[in-house]
C-alpha positions in Angstrom: -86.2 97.9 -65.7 -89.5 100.2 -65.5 -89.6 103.2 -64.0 -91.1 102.8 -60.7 -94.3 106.0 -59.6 -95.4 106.8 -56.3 -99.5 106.7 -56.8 -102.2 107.9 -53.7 -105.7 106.5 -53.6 -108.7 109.2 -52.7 -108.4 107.5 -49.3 -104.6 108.7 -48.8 -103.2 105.0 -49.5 -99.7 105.2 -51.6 -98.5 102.6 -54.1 -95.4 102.5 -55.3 -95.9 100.9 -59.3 -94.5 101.2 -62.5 -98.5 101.6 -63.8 -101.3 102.6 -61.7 -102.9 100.2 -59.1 -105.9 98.9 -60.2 -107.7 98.6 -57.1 -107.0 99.8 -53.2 -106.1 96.9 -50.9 -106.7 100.0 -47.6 -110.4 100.7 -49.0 -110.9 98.3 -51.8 -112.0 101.3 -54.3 -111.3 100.5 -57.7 -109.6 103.0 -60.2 -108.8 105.3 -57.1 -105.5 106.3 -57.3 -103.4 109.1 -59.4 -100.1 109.7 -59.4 -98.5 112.4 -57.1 -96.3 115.2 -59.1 -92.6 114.5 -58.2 -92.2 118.4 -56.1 -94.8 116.6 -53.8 -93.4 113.0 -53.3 -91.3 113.9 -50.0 -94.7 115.7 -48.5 -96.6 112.8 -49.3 -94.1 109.9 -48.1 -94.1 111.7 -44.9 -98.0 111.8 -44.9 -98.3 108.0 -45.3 -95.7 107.4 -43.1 -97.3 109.4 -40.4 -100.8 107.5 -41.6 -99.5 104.0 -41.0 -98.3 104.9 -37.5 -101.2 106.0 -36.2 -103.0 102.9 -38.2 -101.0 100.7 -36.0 -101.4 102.3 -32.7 -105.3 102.2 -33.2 -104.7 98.6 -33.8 -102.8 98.0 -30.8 -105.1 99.7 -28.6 -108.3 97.5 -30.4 -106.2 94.9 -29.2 -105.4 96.1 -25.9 -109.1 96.5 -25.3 -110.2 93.1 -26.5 -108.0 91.5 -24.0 -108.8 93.8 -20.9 -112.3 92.9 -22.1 -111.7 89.1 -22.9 -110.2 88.7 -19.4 -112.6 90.8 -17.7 -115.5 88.0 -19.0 -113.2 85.4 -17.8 -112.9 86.2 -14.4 -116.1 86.8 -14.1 -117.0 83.1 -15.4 -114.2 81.9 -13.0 -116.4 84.2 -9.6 -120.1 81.8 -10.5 
């Protein structure tokens, strides 16, 4: 079985490969990523993790606001 490496695009991205990641599926850079020094993987996990959450909340809320929005236009359709 191969070794598994924790790798981190220039974007802040992190793979977890046995080789490097060719290209970034968060910014589509290619040839982006390097892999993170084993004293830092527990700074960096934590990093990502933190990353992702906040990802996720900003999509929610984008969400949030299209429907607000989307059902703001419909009642006004519905008041004509």
């Amino acid at each position: 079985m191969n070794e598994e490496f924790v790798w981190q695009c220039s974007c802040g991205n992190i793979a977890h490969k046995d080789i490097m990641p060719e290209d970034c599926p968060a910014c589509f850079s290619v040839g982006e990523f390097a892999k993170i020094p084993e004293d830092q993987l527990a700074e960096k996990t934590d990093e990502e993790i933190l990353r992702r959450k906040k990802l996720k909340q900003a999509g929610t809320k984008a969400v949030s606001r299209k429907i607000v929005k989307s059902n703001s236009k419909q009642a006004g359709r519905r008041k004509k």
